[in-house]
C-alpha positions as CSV (number, residue, x, y, z in Angstrom):
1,X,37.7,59.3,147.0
2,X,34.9,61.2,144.8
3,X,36.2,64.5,143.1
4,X,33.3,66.4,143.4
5,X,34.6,69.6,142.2
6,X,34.9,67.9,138.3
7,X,31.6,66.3,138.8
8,X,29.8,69.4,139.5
9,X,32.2,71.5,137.2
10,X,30.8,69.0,134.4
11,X,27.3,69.5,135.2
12,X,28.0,72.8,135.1
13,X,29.3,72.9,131.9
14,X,26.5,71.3,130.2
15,X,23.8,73.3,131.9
16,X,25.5,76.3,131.2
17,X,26.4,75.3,127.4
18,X,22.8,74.2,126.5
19,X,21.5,77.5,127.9
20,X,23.8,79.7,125.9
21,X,22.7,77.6,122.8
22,X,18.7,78.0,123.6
23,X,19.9,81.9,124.0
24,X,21.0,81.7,120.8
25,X,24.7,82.2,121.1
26,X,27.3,80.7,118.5
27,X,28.1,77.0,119.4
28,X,31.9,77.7,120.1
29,X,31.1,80.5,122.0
30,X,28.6,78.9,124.1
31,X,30.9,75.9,124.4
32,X,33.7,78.5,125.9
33,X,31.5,80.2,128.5
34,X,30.1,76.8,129.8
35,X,33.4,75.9,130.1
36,X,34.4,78.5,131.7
37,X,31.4,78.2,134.0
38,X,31.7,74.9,134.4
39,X,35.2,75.9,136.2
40,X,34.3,78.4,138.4
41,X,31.8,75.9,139.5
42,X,33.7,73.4,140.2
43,X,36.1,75.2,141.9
44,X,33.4,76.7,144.0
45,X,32.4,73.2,145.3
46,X,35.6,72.1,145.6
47,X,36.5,74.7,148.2
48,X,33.4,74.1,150.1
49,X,33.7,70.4,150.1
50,X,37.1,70.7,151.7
51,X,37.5,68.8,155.4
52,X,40.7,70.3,156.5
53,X,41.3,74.0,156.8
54,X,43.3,76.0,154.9
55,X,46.3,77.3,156.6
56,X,46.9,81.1,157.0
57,X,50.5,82.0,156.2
58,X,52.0,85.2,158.3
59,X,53.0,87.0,153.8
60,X,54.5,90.3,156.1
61,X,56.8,89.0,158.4
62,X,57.6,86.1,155.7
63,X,58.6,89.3,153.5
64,X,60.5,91.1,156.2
65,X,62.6,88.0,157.0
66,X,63.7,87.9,153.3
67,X,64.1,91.4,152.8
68,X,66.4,91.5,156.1
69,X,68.4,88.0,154.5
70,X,68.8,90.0,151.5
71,X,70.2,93.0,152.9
72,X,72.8,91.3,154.6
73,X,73.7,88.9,152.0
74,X,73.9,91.9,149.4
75,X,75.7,94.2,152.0
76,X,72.9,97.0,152.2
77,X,72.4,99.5,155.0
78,X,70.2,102.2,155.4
79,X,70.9,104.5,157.8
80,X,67.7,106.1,159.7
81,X,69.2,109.4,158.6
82,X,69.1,108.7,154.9
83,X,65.7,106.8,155.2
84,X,64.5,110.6,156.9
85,X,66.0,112.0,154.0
86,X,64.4,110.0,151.3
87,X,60.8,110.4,153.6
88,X,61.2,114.2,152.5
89,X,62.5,114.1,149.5
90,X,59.2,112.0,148.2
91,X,57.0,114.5,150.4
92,X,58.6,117.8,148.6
93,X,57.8,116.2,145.2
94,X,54.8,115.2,145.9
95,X,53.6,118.6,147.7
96,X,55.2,119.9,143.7
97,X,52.4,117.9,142.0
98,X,49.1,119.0,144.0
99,X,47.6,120.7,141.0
100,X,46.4,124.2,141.0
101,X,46.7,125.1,144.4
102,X,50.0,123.9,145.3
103,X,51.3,124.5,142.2
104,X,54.7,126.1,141.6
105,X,55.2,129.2,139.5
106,X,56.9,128.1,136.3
107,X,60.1,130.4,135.4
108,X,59.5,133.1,133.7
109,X,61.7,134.2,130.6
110,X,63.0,137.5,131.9
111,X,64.7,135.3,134.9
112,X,66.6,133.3,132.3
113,X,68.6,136.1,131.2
């Protein structure tokens, strides 16, 4: 088995690094970006050189599945009343903070008395 992702990655690195030193870059610095070519590179051909597929995972209904565990491990319930609640509790604040236009009228000092 040939690892052609480090092979190229190498090649990579030493085009790269003799091209930042002909550009007249410091020698550690042109050492760092080749490297860091170098790595993308080879991780470039790596993917493309792959023969099997990679496998989409379902991440949202993975997520829902723990967050439901969790809630009945740690005893949680929402009711869909308090979740309405909550809905327009975030929607009043954030109508509060529109700017100019939506803007409430500060108190005045006169009402404090």
């Amino acid at each position: 088995m040939t690892n052609d992702g480090f092979t190229v990655g190498l090649k990579l690195w030493i085009v790269f690094m003799v091209a930042f030193v002909l550009l007249r870059y410091p020698v550690v610095f042109s050492i760092f970006l080749g490297a860091l070519a170098g790595w993308a590179g080879g991780t470039v051909a790596a993917y493309l050189k792959q023969t099997k597929p990679i496998v989409q995972t379902d991440r949202l209904s993975q997520l829902s599945g723990l967050s439901k565990r969790l809630t009945s491990q740690l005893g949680w319930r929402q009711d869909a009343a308090d979740a309405n609640a909550a809905r327009k509790e975030q929607a009043s604040d954030r109508a509060s903070r529109r700017g100019w236009i939506g803007r409430r009228k500060p108190p005045s000092f006169r009402s404090r008395r």
